[in-house]
C-alpha positions in Angstrom: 133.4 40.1 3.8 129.5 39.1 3.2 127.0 40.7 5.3 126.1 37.5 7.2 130.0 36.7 7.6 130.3 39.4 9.7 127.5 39.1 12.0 128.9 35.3 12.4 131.5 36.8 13.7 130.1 39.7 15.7 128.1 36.7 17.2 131.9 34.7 18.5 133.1 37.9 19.4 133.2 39.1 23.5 130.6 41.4 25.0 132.6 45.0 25.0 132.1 47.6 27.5 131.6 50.0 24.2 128.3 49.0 23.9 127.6 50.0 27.6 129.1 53.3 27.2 126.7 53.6 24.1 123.5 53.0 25.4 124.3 54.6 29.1 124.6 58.4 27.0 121.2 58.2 26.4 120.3 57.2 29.9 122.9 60.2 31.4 120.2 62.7 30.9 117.3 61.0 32.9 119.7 59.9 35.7 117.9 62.7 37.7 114.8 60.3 37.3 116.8 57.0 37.9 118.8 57.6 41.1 115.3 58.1 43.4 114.0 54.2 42.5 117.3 53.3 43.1 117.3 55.1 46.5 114.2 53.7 47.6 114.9 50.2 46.0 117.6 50.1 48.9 114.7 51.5 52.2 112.6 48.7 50.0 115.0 45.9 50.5 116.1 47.4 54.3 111.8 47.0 54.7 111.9 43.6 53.4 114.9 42.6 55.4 112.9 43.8 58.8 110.2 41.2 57.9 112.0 38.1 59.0 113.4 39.7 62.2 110.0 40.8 63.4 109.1 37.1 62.8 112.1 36.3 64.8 111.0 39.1 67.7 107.4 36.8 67.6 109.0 33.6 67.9 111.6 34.1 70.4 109.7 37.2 72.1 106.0 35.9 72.4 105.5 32.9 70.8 107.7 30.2 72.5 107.4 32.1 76.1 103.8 31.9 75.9 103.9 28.3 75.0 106.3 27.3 78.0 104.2 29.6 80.3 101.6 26.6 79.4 104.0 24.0 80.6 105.5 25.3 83.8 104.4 23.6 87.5 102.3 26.7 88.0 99.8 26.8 85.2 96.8 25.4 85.1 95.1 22.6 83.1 93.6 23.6 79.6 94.7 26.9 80.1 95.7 29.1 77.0 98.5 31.8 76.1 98.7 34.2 78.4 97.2 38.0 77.1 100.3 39.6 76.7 101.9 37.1 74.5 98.9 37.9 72.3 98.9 41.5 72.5 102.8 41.2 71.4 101.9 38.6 68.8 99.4 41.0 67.5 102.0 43.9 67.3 103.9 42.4 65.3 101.6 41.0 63.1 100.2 44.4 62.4 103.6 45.8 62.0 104.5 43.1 59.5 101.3 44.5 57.3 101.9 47.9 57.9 105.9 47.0 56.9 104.4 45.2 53.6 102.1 47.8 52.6 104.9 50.0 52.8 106.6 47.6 50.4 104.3 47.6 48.3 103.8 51.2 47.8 107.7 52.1 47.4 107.2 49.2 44.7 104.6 51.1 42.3 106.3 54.5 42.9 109.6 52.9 42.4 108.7 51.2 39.0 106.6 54.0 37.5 110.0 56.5 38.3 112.0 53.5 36.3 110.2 52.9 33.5 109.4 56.9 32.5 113.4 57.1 32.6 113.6 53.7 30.7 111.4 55.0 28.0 112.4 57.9 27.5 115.7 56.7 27.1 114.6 54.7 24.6 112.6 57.3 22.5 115.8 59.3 22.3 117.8 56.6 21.2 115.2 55.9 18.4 115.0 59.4 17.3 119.4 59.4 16.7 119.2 56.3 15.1 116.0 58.1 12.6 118.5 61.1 12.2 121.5 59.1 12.0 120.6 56.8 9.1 119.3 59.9 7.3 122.6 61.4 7.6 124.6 58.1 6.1 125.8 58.1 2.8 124.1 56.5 0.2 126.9 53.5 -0.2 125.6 52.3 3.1 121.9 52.0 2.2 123.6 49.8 -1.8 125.1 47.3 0.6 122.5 46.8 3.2 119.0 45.4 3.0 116.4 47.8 3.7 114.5 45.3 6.5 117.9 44.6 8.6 117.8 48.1 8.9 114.2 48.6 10.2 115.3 45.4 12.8 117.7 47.3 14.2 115.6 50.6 15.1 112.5 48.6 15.7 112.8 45.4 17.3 116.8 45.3 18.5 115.5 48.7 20.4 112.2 47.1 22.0 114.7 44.4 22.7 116.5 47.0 25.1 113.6 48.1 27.4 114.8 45.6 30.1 118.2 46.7 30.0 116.8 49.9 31.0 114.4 49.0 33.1 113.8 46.5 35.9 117.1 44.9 34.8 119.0 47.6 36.6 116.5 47.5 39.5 116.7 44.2 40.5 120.8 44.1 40.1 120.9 47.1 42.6 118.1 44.6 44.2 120.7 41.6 44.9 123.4 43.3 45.7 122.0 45.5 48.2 119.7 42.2 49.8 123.1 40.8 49.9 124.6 43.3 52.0 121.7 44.0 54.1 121.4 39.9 54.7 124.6 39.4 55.5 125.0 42.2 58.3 121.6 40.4 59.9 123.3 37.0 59.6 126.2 38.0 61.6 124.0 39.6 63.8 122.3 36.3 64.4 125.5 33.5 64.0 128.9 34.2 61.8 129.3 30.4 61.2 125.3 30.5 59.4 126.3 33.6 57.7 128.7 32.0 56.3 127.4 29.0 55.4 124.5 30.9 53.2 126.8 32.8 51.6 129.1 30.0 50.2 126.5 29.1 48.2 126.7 32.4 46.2 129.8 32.0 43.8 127.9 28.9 42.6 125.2 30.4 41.4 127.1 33.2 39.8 129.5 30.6 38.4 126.1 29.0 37.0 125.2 32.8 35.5 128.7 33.1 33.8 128.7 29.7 32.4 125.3 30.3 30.8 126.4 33.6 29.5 129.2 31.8 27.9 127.1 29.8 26.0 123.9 32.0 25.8 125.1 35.1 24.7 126.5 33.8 21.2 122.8 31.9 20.9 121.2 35.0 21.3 123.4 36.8 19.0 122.7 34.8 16.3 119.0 35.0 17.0 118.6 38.7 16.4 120.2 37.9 13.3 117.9 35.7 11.5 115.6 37.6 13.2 117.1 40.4 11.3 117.3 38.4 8.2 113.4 37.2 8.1 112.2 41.4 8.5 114.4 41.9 5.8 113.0 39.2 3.7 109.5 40.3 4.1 110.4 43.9 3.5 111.7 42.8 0.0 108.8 40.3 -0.9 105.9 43.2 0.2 108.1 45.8 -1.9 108.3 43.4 -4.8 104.9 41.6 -4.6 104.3 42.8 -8.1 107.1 40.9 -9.1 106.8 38.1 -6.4 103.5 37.2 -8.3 104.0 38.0 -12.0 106.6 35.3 -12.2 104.8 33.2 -9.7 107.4 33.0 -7.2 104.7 32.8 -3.7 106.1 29.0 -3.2 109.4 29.3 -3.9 109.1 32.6 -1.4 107.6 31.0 1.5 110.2 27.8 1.2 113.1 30.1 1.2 111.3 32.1 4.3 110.0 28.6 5.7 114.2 27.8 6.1 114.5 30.8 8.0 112.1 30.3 10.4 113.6 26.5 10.7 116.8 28.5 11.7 114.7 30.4 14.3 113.1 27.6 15.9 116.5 26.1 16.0 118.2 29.4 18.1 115.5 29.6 19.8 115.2 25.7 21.1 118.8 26.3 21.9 118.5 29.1 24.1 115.7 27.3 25.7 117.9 24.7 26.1 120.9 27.4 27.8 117.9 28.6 30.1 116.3 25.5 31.1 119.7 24.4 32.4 120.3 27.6 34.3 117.4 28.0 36.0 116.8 24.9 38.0 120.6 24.7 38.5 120.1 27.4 40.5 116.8 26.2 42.4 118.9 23.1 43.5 121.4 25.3 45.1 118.8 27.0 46.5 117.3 24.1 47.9 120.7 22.7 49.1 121.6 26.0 51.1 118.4 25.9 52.5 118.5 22.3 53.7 122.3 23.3 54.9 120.5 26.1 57.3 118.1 23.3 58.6 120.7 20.8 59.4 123.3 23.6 61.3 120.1 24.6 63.1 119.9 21.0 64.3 122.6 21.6 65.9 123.5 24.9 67.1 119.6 25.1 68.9 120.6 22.6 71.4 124.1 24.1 72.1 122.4 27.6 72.2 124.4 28.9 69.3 120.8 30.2 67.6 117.2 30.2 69.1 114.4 29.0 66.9 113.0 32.5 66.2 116.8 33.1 64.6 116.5 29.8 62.2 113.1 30.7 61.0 114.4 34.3 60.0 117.6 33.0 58.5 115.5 30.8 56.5 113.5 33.3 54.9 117.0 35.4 54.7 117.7 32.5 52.3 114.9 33.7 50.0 115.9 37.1 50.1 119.5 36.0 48.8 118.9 33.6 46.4 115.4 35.1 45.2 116.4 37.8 42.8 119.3 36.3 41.7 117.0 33.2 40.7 114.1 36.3 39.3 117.7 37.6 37.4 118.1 33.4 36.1 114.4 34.0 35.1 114.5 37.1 33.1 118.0 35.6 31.8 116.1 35.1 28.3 115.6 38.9 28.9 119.0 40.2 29.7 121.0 38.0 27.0 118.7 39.2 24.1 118.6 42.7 25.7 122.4 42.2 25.3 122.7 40.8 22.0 120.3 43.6 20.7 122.0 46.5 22.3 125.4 45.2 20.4 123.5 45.2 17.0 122.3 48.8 18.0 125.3 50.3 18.5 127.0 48.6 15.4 124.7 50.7 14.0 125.7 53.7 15.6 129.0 53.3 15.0 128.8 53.2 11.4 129.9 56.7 9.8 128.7 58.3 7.1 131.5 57.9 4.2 130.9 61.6 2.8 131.2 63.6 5.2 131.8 67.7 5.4 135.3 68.9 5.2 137.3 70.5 8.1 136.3 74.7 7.3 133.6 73.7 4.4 131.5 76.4 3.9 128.1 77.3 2.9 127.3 77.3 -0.8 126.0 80.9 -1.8 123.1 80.9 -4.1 124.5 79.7 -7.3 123.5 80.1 -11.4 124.4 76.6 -12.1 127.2 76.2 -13.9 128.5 72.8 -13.6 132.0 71.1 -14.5 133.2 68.2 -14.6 137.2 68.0 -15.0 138.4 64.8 -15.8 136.4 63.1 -13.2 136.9 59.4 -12.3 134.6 57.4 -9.7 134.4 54.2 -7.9 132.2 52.4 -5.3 135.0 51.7 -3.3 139.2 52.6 -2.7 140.5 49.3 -3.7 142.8 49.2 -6.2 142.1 46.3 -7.9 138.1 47.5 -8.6 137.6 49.0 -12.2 136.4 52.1 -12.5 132.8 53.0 -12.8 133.5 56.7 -14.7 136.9 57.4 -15.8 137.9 60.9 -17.3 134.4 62.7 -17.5 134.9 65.9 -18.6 131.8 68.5 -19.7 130.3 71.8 -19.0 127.2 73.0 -18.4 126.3 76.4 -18.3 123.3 78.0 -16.1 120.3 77.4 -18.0 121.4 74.3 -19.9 119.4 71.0 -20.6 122.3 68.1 -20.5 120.5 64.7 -21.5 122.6 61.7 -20.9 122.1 58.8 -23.0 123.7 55.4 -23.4 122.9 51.6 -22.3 121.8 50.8 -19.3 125.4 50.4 -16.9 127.0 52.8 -18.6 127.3 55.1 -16.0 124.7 57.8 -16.4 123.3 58.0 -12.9 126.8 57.7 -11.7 127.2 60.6 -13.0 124.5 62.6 -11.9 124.9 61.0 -8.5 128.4 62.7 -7.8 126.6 66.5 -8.7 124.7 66.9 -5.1 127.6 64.6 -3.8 125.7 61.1 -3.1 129.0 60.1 -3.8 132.6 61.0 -3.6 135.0 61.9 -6.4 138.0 59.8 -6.4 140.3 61.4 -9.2 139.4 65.0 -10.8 137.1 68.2 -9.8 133.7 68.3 -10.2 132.5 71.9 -9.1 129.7 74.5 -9.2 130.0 78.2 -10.3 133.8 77.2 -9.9 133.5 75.8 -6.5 134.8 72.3 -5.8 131.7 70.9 -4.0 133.9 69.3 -1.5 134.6 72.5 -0.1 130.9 73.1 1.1 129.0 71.5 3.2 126.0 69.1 1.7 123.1 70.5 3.4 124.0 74.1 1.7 124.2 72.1 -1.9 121.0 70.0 -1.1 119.2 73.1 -0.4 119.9 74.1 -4.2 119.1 71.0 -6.1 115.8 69.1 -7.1 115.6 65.5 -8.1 113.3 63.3 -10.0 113.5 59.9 -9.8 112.0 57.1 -12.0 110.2 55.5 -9.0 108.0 58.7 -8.6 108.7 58.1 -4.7 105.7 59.7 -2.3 105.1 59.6 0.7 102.6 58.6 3.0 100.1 61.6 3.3 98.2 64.1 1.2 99.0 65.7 -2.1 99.6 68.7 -0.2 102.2 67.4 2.1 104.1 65.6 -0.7 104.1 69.0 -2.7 105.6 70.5 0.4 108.0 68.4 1.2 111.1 70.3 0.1 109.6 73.5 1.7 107.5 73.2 4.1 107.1 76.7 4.8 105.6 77.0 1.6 101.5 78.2 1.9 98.9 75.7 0.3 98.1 78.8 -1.7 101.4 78.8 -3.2 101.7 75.2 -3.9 98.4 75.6 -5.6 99.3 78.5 -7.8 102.7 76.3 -8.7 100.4 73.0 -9.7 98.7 75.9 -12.2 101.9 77.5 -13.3 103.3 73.5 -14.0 99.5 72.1 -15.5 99.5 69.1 -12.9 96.8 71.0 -10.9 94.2 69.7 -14.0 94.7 66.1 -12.6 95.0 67.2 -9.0 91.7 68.7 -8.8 90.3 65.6 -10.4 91.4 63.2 -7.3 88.9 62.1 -5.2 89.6 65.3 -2.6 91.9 66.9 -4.7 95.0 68.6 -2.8 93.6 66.8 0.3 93.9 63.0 -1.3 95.5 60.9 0.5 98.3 59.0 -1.5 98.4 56.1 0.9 101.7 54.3 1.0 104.9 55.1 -1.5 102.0 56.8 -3.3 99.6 53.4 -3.8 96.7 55.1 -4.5 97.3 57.1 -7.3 98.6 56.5 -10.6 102.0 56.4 -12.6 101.1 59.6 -14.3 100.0 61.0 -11.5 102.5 60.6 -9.3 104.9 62.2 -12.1 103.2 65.2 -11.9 103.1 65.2 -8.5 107.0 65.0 -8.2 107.4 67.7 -10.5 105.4 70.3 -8.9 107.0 69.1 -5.7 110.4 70.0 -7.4 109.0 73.0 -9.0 108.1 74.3 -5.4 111.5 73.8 -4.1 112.9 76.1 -6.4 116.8 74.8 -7.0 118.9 75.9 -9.2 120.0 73.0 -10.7 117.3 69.6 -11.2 118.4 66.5 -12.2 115.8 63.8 -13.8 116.6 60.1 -13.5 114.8 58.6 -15.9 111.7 60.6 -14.7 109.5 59.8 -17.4 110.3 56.3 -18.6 107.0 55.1 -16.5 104.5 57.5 -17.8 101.1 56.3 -19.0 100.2 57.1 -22.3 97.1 59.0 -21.5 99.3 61.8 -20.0 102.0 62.4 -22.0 101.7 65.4 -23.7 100.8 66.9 -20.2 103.9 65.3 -18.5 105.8 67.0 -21.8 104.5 70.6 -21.2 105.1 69.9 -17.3 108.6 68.7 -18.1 109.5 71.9 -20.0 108.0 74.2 -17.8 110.1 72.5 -14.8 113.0 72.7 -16.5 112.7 76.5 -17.5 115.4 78.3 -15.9 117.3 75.6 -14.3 120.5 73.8 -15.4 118.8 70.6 -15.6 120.8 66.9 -16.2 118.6 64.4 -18.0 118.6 60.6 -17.7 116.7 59.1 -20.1 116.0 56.3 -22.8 112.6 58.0 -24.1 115.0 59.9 -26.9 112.1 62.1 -27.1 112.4 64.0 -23.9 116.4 64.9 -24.9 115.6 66.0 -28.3 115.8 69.9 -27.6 118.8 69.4 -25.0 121.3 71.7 -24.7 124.0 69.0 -24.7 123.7 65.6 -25.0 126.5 62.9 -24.0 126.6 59.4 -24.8 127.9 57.5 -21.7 129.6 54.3 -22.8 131.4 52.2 -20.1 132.3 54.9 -17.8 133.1 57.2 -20.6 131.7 59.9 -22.6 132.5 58.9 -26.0 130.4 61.7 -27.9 128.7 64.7 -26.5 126.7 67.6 -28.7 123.5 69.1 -29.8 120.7 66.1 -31.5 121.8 67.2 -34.7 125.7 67.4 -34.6 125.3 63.8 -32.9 123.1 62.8 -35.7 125.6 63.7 -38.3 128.0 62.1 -37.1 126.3 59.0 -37.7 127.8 57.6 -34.5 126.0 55.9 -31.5 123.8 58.1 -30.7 122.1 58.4 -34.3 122.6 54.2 -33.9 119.7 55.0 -30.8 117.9 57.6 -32.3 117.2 55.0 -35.2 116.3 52.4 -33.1 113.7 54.5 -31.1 112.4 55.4 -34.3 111.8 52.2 -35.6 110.1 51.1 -32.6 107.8 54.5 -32.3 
């Protein structure tokens, strides 16, 4: 199934409580920091809740008594409240500041305690999903795009700071204001208790409905959201290539439709949430007019006083207003949602090659490598043909084995399955006679170097790059290596030698430099065995007879596995095999090769003839 197949129909699918379970193990551990803003979100709402009673306790207590003092037989003409219907309205307008300062502080305190647990939360999560794609096996990173990826750690996890936030605080919030309304309701009149509160499935029902239909939206928004990182990761990567074949329009149409697709997702969750909201102000507005009109008549009966009305309309507020602040931050919580989903699809994704039940570390080996009628594939289906079929070579500590042969045939394939990239389907492939599925892969990193054609650096100085592998390593030591290798001669001639910094993926250096850069990087490491894909195909000119002597004094000592067209650089090999379709269809020294007058002399011409 294609890559956008399944998220169409990761998007149809239901929300699962798996994804909850997910996220809430990172929260588990600040919980200690979560519970006190949830404990004083509940004496917040108790303080809110005592507002509209003290207005009640004016109304009923000072307010109206003081006006029908003014209106009884006794009082006299253009006279004015009495003083002690002041001094209680007074009292309880202080306490009602004092009672909203107090609000207001238990507020700040509360969301400063939330967020630092909400963040936190959120920087661990980030950090497992850094070490968890590290830890993946490299068939996961052939099949998906490097920028869908980065979506998912970067913006799907942003996308969860609400759920972890003031989400949580305003559901706790409702349902609390809920409870604490409803006890002061009764208090007041059952019958306009109840009233209010029939109003509440309907603007749940309203939420649910809108999820129904929102949460599939949303879904498919962090998708193409996902898809347009993933196209702008490929066209900065390949800008080189982007412009050589002049492709910026053809680019920017194809990126163009996928921002059409985004406005379109996100019109239609506009659309979801325009509906939702005032759907839920009408009810509002009805329950309140449904309070005014019962008050109409249960004053005269004295079911209610005034003061009760005028609380129980503001009790309204404190009902339907967070669950209308939830309706607003409904854009929030359905993305929240849909990104949390992606997130944990994520996490659940295993690495394919993983350590064996009792795998073992690998002892410090000489090198010997053998391959015993080895087959591979990318994947277990039956029907797929084989990439390698039957490899069989040795190579003994020491040995230079090139590997030569048309491009597909199946060279890096092979060296690929010798620090386990890649599982072997049929066959043994082991090291100092140890099947390498019996060890575990950190042990068998730890004793291998590689050297890739793309001369890969990273962002930082020379020095850090040249430590990479061993960090421990002294910058004296990494300096006596650069001698020992002959890169140190164009090291020293950067603009602050060791201390350069190589900007991005290496940007600010050359192709020859970076080559030698990678091999005194391998050279500090110190493994056992090195293996070389195509490491000098991209070499400038200027430096080759450097990169030569640099080659052959990385090599020294090492059982080393060449890829390579450059015939030059497998001349003096140990063993060379041509690779041929999956097979190795003649292996031996240059010469024995050459006289058989087979494929490989077939090459070796060729690169003659174009030298």
């Amino acid at each position: 199934m294609k890559y956008d197949d399944i998220d169409e129909a990761f998007a149809r699918a239901r929300p699962s409580l798996n994804t909850l379970r997910h996220i809430l193990r990172f929260v588990r551990p600040y919980l200690r920091y979560l519970i006190p803003p949830l404990i004083i979100e509940a004496f917040w709402v108790l303080s809110t809740a005592f507002g509209p009673h003290l207005l009640k306790m004016a109304i009923d207590g000072f307010i109206l008594p003081g006006v029908h003092s003014l209106q009884s037989p006794s009082a006299p003409s253009g006279g004015t409240v009495p003083g002690w219907a002041w001094t209680g309205i007074a009292c309880i307008a202080g306490l009602m500041t004092l009672n909203l300062a107090f609000g207001s502080a238990v507020a700040v305190i509360q969301r400063l305690s939330i967020q630092r647990a909400g963040q936190r939360a959120l920087n661990d999560l980030r950090c497992w999903l850094f070490g968890h794609i590290q830890r993946l096996s490299m068939d996961f990173f052939d099949r998906e795009k490097q920028g869908r990826i980065i979506a998912r750690v970067d913006r799907d996890v942003e996308n969860l700071e609400p759920l972890l936030t003031f989400i949580p605080l305003f559901f706790v919030h409702t349902v609390f204001s809920l409870v604490v309304v409803t006890g002061m309701l009764m208090l007041y009149d059952w019958r306009l208790c109840g009233l209010i509160i029939a109003f509440s499935p309907l603007v749940f029902a309203a939420g649910l409905v809108s999820e129904k239909f929102g949460l599939p939206i949303y879904r498919r928004l962090r998708r193409t959201i996902s898809r347009m990182t993933a196209n702008i990761a490929e066209n900065v990567t390949g800008v080189h290539v982007v412009q050589a074949y002049g492709r910026e329009e053809i680019n920017l149409g194809r990126y163009d439709e996928l921002l059409d697709e985004y406005r379109s997702h996100r019109v239609a969750a506009a659309f979801v949430r325009g509906i939702t909201f005032p759907s839920m102000l009408m009810m509002f507005g009805v329950a309140r007019g449904a309070v005014i009109a019962y008050a109409g008549y249960a004053i005269p009966k004295g079911l209610m006083s005034v003061g009760e009305v005028a609380a129980a309309v503001m009790y309204i507020g404190m009902v339907y207003g967070p669950i209308m602040m939830i309706a607003h931050l409904y854009d929030h919580l359905l993305s929240s949602s849909a990104s949390s989903e992606r997130v944990v699809q994520l996490m659940e994704r295993k690495p394919s090659i993983v350590d064996a039940p009792g795998a073992h570390s690998i002892p410090s080996i000489t090198g010997q490598v053998v391959f015993d009628q080895v087959s591979f594939k990318y994947d277990d289906d039956p029907a797929t043909p084989w990439i390698l079929e039957d490899i069989s070579f040795r190579a003994e500590p020491g040995d230079v084995v090139a590997l030569v042969g048309p491009t597909g045939a199946g060279k890096t394939s092979i060296v690929n399955l010798i620090p386990r990239f890649y599982q072997v389907q049929r066959g043994v492939l082991s090291i100092d006679g140890i099947d390498v599925r019996d060890v575990t892969q950190k042990s068998l990193h730890q004793q291998m170097g590689i050297v890739l054609q793309e001369n890969f650096l990273f962002t930082g100085t020379v020095m850090d790059n040249l430590k990479y592998g061993r960090p421990e390593v002294t910058d004296e030591a990494a300096i006596r290596a650069a001698r020992a290798l002959g890169s140190s001669t164009i090291i020293e001639k950067l603009a602050d030698g060791y201390q350069t910094d190589v900007r991005e993926r290496g940007g600010a250096i050359s192709h020859g430099e970076r080559q030698l850069i990678c091999f005194t990087r391998a050279l500090i490491a110190n493994p056992r065995i090195l293996i070389l894909d195509e490491a000098t195909s991209a070499v400038d000119t200027d430096t080759e007879i450097l990169i030569q002597k640099a080659l052959w004094k990385l090599m020294e000592g090492r059982t080393t596995f060449v890829v390579a067209h450059r015939l030059s650089t497998v001349r003096h090999a140990d063993q060379i095999l041509v690779v041929e379709d999956g097979r190795i269809t003649e292996s031996g020294t240059h010469d024995e090769l050459l006289s058989l007058n087979g494929s490989y002399a077939e090459m070796f011409d060729e690169f003659v003839r174009g030298v």
